[in-house]
C-alpha positions as CSV (number, residue, x, y, z in Angstrom):
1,X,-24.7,5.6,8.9
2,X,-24.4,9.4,7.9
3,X,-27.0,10.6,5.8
4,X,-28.6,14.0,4.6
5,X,-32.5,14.5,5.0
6,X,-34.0,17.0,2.8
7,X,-36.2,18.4,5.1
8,X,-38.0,20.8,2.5
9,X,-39.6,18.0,1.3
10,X,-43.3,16.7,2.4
11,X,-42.3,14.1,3.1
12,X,-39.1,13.7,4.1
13,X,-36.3,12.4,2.1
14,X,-33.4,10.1,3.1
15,X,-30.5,9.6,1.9
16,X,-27.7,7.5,2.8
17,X,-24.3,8.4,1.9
18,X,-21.5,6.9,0.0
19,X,-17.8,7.5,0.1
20,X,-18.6,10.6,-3.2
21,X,-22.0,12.2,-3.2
22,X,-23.2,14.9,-5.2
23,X,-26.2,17.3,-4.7
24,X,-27.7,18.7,-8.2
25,X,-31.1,19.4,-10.5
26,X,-29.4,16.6,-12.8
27,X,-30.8,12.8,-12.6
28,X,-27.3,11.5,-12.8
29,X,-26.7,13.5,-9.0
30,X,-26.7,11.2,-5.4
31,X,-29.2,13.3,-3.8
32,X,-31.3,15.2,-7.1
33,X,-33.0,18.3,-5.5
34,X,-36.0,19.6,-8.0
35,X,-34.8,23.3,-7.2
36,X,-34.6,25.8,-10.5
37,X,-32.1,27.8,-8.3
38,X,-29.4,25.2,-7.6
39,X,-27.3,24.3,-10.3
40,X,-27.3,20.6,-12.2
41,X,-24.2,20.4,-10.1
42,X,-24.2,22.2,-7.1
43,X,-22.6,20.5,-4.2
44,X,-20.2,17.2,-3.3
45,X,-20.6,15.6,0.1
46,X,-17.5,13.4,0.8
47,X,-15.7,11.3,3.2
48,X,-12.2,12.4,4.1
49,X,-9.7,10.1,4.9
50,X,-10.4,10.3,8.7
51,X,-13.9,9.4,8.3
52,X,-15.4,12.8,8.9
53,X,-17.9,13.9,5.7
54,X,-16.9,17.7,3.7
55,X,-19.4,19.4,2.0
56,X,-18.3,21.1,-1.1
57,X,-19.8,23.8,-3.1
58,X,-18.8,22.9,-6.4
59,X,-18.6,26.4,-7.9
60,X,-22.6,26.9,-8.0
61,X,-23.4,30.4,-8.9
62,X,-26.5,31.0,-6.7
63,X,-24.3,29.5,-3.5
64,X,-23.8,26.9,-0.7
65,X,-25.2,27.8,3.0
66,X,-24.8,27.1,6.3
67,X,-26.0,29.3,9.7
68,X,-26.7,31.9,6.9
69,X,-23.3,32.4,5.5
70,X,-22.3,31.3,1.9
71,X,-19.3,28.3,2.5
72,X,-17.0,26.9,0.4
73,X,-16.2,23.8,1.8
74,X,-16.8,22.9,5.6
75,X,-17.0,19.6,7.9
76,X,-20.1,18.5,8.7
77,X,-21.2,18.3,12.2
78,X,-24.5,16.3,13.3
79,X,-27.4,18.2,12.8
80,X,-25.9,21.0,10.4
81,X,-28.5,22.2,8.1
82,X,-27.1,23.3,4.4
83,X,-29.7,25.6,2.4
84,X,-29.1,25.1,-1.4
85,X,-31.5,27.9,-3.0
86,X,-35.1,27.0,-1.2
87,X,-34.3,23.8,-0.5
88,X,-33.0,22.6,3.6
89,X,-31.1,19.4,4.3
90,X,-30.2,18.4,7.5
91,X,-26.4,16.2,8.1
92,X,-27.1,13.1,10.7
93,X,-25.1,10.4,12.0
94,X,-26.8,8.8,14.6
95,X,-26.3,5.2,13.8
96,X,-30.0,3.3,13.3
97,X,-28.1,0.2,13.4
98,X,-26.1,1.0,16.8
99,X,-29.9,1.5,18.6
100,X,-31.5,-1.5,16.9
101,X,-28.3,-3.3,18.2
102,X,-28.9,-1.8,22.2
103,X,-32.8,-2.9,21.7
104,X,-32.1,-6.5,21.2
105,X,-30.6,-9.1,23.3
106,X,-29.3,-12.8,22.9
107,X,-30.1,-14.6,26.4
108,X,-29.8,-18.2,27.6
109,X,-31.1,-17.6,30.7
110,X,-34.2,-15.3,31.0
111,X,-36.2,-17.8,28.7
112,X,-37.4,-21.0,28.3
113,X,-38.3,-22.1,24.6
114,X,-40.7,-24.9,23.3
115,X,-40.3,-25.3,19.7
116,X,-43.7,-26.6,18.3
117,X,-42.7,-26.4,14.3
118,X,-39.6,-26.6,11.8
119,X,-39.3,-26.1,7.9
120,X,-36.3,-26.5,5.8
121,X,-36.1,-23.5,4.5
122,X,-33.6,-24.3,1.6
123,X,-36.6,-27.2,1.0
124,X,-39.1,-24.9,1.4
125,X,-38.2,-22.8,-1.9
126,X,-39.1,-26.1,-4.2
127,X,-41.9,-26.2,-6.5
128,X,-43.0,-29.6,-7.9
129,X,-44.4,-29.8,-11.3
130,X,-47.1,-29.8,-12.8
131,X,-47.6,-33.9,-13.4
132,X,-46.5,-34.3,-10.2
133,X,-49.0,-32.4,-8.3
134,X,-51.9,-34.6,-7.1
135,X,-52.6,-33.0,-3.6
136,X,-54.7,-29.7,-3.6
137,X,-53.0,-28.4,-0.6
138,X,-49.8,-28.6,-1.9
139,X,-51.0,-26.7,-4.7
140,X,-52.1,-24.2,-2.7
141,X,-49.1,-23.6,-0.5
142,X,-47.3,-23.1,-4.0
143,X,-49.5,-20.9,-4.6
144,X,-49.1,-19.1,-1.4
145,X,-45.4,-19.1,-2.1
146,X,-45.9,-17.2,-5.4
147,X,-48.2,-14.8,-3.9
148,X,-45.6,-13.3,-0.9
149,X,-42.8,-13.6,-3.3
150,X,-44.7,-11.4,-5.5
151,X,-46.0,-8.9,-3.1
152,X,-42.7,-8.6,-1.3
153,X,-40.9,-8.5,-4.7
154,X,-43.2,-5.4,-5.7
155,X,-42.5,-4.0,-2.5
156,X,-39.0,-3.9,-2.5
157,X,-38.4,-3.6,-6.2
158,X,-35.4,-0.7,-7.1
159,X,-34.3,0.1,-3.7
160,X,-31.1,-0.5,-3.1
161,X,-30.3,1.5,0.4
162,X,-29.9,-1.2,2.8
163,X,-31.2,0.9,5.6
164,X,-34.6,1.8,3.9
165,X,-34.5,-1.6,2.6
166,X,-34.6,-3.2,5.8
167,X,-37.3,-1.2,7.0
168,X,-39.1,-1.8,4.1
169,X,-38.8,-5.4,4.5
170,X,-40.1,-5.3,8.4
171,X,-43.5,-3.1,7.0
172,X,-44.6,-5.4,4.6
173,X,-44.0,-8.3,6.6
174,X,-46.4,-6.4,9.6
175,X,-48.7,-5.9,6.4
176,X,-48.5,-10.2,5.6
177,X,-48.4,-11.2,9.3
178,X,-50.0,-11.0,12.8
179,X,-47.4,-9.7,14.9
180,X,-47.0,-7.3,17.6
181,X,-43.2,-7.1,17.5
182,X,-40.3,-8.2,14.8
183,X,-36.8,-7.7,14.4
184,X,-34.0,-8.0,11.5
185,X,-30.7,-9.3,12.3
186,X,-27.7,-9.7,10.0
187,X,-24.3,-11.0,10.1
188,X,-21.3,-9.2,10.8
189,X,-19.4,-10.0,8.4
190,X,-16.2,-9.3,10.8
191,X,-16.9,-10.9,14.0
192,X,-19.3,-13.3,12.4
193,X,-21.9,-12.2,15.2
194,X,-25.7,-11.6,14.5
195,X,-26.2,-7.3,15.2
196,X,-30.0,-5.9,15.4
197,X,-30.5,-3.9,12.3
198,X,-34.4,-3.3,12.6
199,X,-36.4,-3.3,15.5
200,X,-40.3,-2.5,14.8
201,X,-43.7,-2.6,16.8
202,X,-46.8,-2.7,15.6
203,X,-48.1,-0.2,18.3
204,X,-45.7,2.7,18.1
205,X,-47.3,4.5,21.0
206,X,-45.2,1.2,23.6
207,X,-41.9,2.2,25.1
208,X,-39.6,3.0,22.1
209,X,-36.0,1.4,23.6
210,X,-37.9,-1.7,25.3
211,X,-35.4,-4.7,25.0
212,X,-36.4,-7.6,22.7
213,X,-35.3,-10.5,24.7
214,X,-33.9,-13.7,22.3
215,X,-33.6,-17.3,23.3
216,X,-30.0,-18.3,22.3
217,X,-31.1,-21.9,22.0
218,X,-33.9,-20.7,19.1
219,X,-31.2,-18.5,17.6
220,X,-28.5,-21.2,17.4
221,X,-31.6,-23.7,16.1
222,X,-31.8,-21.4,13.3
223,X,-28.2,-20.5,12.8
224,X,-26.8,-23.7,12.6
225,X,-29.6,-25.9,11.2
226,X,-30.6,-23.0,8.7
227,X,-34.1,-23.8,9.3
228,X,-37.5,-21.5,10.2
229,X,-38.2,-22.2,14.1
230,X,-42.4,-22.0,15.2
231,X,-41.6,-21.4,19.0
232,X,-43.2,-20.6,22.4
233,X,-41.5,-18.4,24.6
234,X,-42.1,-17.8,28.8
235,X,-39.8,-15.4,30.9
236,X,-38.1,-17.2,34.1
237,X,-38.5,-15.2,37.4
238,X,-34.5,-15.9,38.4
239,X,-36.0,-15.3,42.1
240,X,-37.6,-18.9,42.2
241,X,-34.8,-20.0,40.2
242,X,-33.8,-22.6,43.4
243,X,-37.3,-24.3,43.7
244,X,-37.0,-25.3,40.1
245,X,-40.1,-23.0,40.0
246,X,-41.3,-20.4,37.1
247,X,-43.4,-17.7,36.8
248,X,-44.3,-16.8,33.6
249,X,-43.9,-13.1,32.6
250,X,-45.7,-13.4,29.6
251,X,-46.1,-16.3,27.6
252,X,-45.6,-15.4,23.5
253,X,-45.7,-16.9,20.5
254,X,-42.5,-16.8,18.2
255,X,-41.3,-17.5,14.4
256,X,-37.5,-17.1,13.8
257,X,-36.1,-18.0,9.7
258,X,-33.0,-17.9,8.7
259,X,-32.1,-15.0,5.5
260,X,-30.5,-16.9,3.3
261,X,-28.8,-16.1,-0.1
262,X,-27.6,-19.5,-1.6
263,X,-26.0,-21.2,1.3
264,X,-24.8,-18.0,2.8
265,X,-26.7,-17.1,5.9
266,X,-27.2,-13.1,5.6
267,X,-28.7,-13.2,8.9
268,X,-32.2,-14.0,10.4
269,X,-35.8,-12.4,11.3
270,X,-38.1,-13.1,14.3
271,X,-41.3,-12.0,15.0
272,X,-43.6,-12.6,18.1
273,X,-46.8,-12.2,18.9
274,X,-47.9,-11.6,22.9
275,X,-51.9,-11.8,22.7
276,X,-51.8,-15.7,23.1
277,X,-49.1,-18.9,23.0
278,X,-50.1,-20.4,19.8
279,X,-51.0,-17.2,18.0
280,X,-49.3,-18.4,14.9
281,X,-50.2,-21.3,12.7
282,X,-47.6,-23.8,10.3
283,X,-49.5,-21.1,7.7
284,X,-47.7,-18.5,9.0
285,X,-44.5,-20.0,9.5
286,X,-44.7,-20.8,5.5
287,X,-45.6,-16.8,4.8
288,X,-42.7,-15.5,7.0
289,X,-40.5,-18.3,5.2
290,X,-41.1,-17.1,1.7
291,X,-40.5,-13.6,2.7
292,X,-37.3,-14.1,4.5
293,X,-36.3,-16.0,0.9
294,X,-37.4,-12.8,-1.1
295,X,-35.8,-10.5,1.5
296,X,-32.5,-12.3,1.4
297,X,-32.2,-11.7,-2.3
298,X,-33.1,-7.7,-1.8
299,X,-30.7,-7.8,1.0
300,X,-27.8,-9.2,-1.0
301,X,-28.4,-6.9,-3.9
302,X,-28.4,-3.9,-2.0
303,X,-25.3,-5.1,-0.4
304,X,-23.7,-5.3,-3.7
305,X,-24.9,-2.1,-4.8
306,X,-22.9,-0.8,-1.9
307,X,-20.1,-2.4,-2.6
308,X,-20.1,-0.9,-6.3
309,X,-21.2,2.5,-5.0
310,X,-18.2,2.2,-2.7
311,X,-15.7,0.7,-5.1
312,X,-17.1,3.6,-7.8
313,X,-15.9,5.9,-5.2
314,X,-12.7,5.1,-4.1
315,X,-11.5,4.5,-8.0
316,X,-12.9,8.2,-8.7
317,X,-10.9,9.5,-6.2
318,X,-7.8,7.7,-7.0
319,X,-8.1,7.3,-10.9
320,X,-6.5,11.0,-11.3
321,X,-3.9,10.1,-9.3
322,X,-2.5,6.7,-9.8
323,X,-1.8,4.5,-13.0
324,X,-5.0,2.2,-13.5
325,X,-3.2,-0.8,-12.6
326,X,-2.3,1.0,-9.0
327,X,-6.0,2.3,-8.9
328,X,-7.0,-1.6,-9.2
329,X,-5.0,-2.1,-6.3
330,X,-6.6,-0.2,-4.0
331,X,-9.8,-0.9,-5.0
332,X,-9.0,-4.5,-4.7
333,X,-7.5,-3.7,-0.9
334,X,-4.3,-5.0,-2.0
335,X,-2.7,-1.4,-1.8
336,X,-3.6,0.1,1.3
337,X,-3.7,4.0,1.5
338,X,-2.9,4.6,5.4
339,X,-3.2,7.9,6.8
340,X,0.1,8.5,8.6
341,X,3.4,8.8,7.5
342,X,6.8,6.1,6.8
343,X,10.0,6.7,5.5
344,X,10.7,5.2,2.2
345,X,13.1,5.3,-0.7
346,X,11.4,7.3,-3.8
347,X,12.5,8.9,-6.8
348,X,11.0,12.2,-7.2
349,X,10.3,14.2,-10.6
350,X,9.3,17.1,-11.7
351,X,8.8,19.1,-15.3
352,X,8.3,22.6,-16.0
353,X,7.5,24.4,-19.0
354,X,10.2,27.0,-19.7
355,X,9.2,30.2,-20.8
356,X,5.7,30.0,-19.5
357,X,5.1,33.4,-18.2
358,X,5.9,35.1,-21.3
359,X,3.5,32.7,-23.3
360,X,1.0,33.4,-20.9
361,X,1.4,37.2,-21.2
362,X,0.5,36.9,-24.9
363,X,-2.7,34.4,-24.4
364,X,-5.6,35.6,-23.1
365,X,-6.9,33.2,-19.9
366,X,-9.3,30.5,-21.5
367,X,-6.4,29.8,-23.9
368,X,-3.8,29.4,-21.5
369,X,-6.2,26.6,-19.5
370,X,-7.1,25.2,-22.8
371,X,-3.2,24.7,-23.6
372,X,-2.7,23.6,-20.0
373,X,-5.3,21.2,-20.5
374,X,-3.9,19.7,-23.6
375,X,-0.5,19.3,-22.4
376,X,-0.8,17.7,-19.2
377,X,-3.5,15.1,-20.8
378,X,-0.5,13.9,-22.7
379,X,1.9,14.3,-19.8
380,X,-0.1,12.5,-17.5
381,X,-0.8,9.6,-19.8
382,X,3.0,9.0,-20.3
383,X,3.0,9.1,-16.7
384,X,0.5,6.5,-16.4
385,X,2.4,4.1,-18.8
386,X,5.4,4.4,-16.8
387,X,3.5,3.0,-13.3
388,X,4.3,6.9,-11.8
389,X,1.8,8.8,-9.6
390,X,0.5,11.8,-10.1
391,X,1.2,13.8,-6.6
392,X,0.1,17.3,-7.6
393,X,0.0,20.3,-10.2
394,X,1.6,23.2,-9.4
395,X,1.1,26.1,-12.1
396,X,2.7,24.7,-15.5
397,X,4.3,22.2,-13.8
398,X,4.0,18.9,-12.3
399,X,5.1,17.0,-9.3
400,X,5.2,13.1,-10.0
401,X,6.5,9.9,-7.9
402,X,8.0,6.4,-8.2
403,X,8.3,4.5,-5.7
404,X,5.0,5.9,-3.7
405,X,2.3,5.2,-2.6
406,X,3.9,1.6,-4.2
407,X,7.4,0.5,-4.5
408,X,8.3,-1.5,-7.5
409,X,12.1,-3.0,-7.8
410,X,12.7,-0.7,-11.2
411,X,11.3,3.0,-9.8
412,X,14.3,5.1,-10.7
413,X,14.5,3.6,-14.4
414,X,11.0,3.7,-14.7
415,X,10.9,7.4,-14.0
416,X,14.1,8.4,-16.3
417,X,12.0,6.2,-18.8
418,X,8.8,8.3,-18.0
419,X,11.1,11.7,-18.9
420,X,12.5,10.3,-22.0
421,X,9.0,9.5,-23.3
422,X,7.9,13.0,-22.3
423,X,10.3,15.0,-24.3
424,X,9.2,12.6,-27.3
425,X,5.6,13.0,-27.0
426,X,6.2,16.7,-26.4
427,X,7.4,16.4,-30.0
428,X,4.8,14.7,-31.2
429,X,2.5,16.9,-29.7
430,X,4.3,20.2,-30.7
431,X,4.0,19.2,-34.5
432,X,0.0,19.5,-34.1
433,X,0.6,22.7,-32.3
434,X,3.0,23.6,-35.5
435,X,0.3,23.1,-37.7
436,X,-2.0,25.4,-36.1
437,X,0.5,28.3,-35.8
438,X,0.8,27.6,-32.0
439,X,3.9,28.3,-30.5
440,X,5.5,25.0,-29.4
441,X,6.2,24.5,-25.5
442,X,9.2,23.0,-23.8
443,X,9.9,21.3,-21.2
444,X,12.6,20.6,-18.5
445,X,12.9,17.6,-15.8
446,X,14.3,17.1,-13.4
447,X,14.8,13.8,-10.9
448,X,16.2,12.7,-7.6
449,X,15.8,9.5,-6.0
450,X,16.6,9.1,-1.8
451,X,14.7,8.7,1.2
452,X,11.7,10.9,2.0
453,X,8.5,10.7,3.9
454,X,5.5,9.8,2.8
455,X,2.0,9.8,4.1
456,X,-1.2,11.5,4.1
457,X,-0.8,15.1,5.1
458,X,-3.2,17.8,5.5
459,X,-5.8,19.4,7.7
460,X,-9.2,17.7,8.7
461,X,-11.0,19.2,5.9
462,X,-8.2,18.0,3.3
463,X,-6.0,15.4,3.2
464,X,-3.4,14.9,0.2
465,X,-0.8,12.1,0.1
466,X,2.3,12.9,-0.9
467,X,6.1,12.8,-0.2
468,X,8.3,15.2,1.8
469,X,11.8,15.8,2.5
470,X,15.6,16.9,1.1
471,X,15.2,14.3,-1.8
472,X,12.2,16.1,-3.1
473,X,13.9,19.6,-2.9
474,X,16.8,18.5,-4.9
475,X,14.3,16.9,-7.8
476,X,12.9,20.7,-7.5
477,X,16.2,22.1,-7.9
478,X,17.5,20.3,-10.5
479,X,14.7,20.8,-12.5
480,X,15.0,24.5,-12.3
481,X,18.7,23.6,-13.6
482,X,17.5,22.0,-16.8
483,X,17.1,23.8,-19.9
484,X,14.7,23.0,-22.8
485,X,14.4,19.5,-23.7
486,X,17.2,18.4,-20.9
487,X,16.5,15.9,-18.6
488,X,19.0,15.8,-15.3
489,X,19.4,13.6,-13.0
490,X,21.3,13.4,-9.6
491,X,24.0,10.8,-9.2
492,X,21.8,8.7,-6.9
493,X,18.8,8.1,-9.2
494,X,22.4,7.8,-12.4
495,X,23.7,5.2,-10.4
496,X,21.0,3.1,-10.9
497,X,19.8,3.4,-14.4
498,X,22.3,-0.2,-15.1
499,X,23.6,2.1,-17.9
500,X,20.5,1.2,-20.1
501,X,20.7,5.3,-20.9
502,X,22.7,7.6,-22.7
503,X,24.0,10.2,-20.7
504,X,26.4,12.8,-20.2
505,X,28.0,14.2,-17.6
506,X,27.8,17.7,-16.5
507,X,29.7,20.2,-14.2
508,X,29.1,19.7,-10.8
509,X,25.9,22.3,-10.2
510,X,25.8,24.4,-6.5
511,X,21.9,23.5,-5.8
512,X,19.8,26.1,-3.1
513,X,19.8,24.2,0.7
514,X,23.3,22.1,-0.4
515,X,26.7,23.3,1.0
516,X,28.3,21.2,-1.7
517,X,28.0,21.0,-5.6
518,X,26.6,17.8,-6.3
519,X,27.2,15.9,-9.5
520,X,24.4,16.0,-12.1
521,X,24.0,14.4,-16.1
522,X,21.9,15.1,-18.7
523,X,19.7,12.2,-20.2
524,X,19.7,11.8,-23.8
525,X,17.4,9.2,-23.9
526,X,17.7,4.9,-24.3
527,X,21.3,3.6,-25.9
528,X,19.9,2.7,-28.9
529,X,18.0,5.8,-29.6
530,X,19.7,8.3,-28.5
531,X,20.4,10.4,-31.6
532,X,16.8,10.7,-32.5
533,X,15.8,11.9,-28.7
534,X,17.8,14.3,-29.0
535,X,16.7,16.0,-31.9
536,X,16.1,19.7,-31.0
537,X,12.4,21.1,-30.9
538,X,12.0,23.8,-33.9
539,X,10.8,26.5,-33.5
540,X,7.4,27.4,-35.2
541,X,7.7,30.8,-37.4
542,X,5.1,33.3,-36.4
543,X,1.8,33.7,-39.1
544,X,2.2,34.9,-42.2
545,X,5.7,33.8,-42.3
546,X,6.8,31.9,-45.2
547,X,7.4,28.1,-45.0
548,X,10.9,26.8,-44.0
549,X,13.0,26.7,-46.9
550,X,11.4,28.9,-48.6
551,X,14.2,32.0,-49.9
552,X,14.5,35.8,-48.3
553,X,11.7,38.3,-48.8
554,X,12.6,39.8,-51.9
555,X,15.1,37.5,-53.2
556,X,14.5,36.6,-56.7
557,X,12.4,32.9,-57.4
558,X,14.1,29.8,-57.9
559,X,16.2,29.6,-60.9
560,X,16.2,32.8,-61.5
561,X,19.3,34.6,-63.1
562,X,21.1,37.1,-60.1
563,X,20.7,40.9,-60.3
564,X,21.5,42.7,-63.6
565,X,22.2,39.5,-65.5
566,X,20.6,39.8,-68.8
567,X,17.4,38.4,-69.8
568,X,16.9,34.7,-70.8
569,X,18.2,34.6,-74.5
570,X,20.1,37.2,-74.9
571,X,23.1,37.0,-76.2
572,X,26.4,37.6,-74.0
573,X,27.5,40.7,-73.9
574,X,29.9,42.2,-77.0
575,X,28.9,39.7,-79.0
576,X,27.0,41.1,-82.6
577,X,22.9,41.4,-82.1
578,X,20.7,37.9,-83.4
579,X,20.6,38.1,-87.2
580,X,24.0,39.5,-87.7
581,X,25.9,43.3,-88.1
582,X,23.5,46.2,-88.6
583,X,23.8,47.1,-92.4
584,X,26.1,50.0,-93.2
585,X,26.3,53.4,-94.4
């Protein structure tokens, strides 16, 4: 299991890594470093898609190191150190579990076992009650119960890393019992075989990789029956193996009990003891009983935690990408995101604002993000509706697919359907713009739909999946032909739209990397709805401007008599003045 150790630390700190980690002074961080240098976010640590973990400096302003030099983003080798400010932490792999494994050995052969004690361990987790309680022992093995469940309980309370779990698990049980050697084993839940996790002795200063020899036959007791096994042990001498004669290597005591969560068997622990044959007591078989019950429950929690960590992970990574529905998928494992590559049919599309540069010439840089931003938040939701996937930005525009990394039996209507939406949010979303004295942006699309390769592509420290090929050149190209508020499409994704769109056709267009024109239409949107699709975008007058409809500057108000008219009331001309002639003489 990989893991980072923050060696700065007295004492050291563990911690094992998920499929998205990040390093930071904020709580909410996988690995929170106490450092007033690093940032709240400083670093990501992440598994690529072939297995190998990246570190990522996530734009920190005091840096990310390695050997001295300030890194970007680099693969982690065992035993790289990263400096972070003051603080060290030090990359591992070497697999705990893989040693435990090579420590601990399964044998029918090398031993002969005498089983002196059983308890039902499903059994063993009943309490009686109260009235029916007449027998002070029983009483106080309840109590007993109570009393490990509680101290292993406090032990193991919050910790959900199943590594430092197990080891956890193994101390306090040395703390509760009198052995001189224990081990945790758990079930694969592949091959359905039992794998050493832990391996501990109580005097550290004995061989470190001696083998922990198992009977089978105790180990099968345990595994099949699901009970806790009170067992002698003795080592056969295979040298006197034909008189039927045996030499005992070292007679110990044993106690193996099942971890179970429910009925499920997680797996089992033994511990032996090699001062004396009956060194432990039906007592202590009780003890290790209750804490195998309690450690089962930890066990399976952390497990679960794992599992969430994991499945939190993978939708991060693929929530920006895919529709939700898709991302459910492959969370699920019903969508499988294989590295390599397969040829499949797709329909490609891609929009592009027009007139972008000469926006972006009059906006200073946090405004041109900000409108970025805003846009492709509504773009990409459309998107989303329309079961496309998002395969990458590229300056103002975007690259999406149908048809990978899934293919559903409507792909090329559901991306003509996708476009037509776009243009209509657009002008949804331009009206707010209008209302702030933005300038309003427009778009045009372009799709294609053929056979292209997908697959994950990339070097070792990035990996992107995405499609590649002819069919996605032409999507490019025709969306370079498309003018504001157009939508074209090649003959191959027209042909199977089932005429469920109004379209018309256009001159054949010459496309770059085509020897021959190729026949292309323009999208007006659904048959029923055409007209109102197609409605062009107005264009916003600049501020200070006055409203449309409003007359000329200068022209005289509304009802208003034209240019050297008389006044209101006044009488037409050549007729006598109000009141009559002007008196004579």
């Amino acid at each position: 299991m990989a893991k980072l150790i923050l060696v700065s630390s007295d004492p050291h700190q563990e911690f094992e890594l998920g499929a998205i980690n990040t390093i930071g002074r904020h709580p909410n961080n996988s690995v929170q470093v106490l450092d007033r240098i690093i940032s709240k976010e400083h670093a990501q640590v992440f598994r690529a898609p072939d297995g190998k973990y990246v570190l990522r400096d996530l734009g920190s302003l005091n840096g990310t190191y390695m050997g001295g030099v300030r890194i970007m983003e680099r693969v982690l080798q065992e035993g790289d150190e990263v400096t972070l400010g003051s603080t060290r932490l030090v990359y591992s792999e070497v697999d705990d579990q893989q040693q435990s494994e090579e420590r601990v050995t399964i044998s029918p052969e090398m031993l002969e076992s005498h089983i002196r004690q059983k308890i039902d361990v499903v059994s063993s987790r009943e309490f009686l009650p109260e009235k029916d309680i007449y027998d002070v022992d029983v009483l106080r093995r309840d109590y007993e119960k109570l009393r490990v469940s509680h101290e292993v309980g406090l032990a193991l309370s919050l910790e959900v890393n199943l590594s430092s779990l197990l080891e956890k698990i193994m101390e306090k049980t040395f703390e509760l019992m009198p052995a001189d050697r224990g081990v945790i084993m758990l079930m694969n839940p592949t091959s359905g075989e039992l794998e050493g996790r832990v391996v501990k002795r109580r005097d550290e200063t004995k061989i470190a990789d001696e083998e922990i020899v198992l009977s089978r036959t105790i180990v099968n007791q345990v595994v099949q029956t699901k009970t806790a096994v009170l067992s002698s042990d003795a080592a056969i001498d295979s040298r006197f193996s034909g008189a039927h004669s045996i030499i005992m290597q070292g007679i110990r005591s044993t106690m193996s009990v099942p971890l179970l969560f429910g009925d499920s068997l997680l797996g089992l622990m033994y511990l032996d003891s090699q001062i004396a044959t009956n060194a432990f007591t039906e007592k202590d078989l009780q003890i290790f009983t209750g804490i195998a019950n309690q450690a089962a429950g930890a066990i399976q929690n952390a497990r679960l935690a794992a599992n969430i960590e994991e499945e939190a992970g993978v939708r991060a990574r693929f929530e920006r990408l895919l529709s939700p529905n898709l991302v459910d998928q492959v969370v699920a494992g019903s969508l499988r995101m294989e590295k390599g590559g397969e040829n499949r049919i797709v329909t490609v599309m891609f929009t592009d604002i027009r007139g972008f540069t000469s926006m972006s010439e009059k906006m200073d840089a946090q405004a041109v993000i900000a409108m970025l931003n805003e846009y492709f938040e509504e773009m990409v939701d459309v998107l989303f509706n329309h079961q496309g996937t998002l395969d990458k930005y590229v300056g103002d525009e975007i690259m999406a697919l149908f048809g990978a990394p899934v293919l559903l039996p409507e792909d090329p209507v559901n991306a003509v359907a996708c476009a037509v939406e776009m243009q209509k949010r657009l002008r949804e979303f331009n009206r707010l713009r209008q209302m702030r004295n933005d300038a309003p942006i427009q778009i045009g699309i372009g799709i294609n739909t053929g056979e292209a390769v997908f697959g994950a592509l990339g070097s070792t420290k990035t990996m992107q999946y995405t499609v590649v090929g002819d069919t996605v050149n032409v999507a490019s190209r025709l969306c370079s032909l498309a003018q504001a508020g157009e939508i074209i499409v090649s003959e191959d994704t027209h042909r199977l739209l089932d005429n469920r769109f109004e379209t018309v056709e256009l001159p054949p267009a010459r496309v770059k990397g085509k020897a021959a024109e190729i026949q292309v239409y323009n999208v007006a949107g659904f048959v029923a709805d055409a007209p109102e699709l197609t409605k062009p975008i107005q264009a916003v007058p600049p501020p200070g401007s006055p409203p449309p409809g409003s007359p000329p500057p200068g022209s005289p108000p509304p009802g208003s008599p034209p240019p050297g008219s008389p006044p209101p009331g006044s009488p037409p001309p050549g007729s006598p003045p109000p009141g009559g002639p002007p008196p004579e003489g």
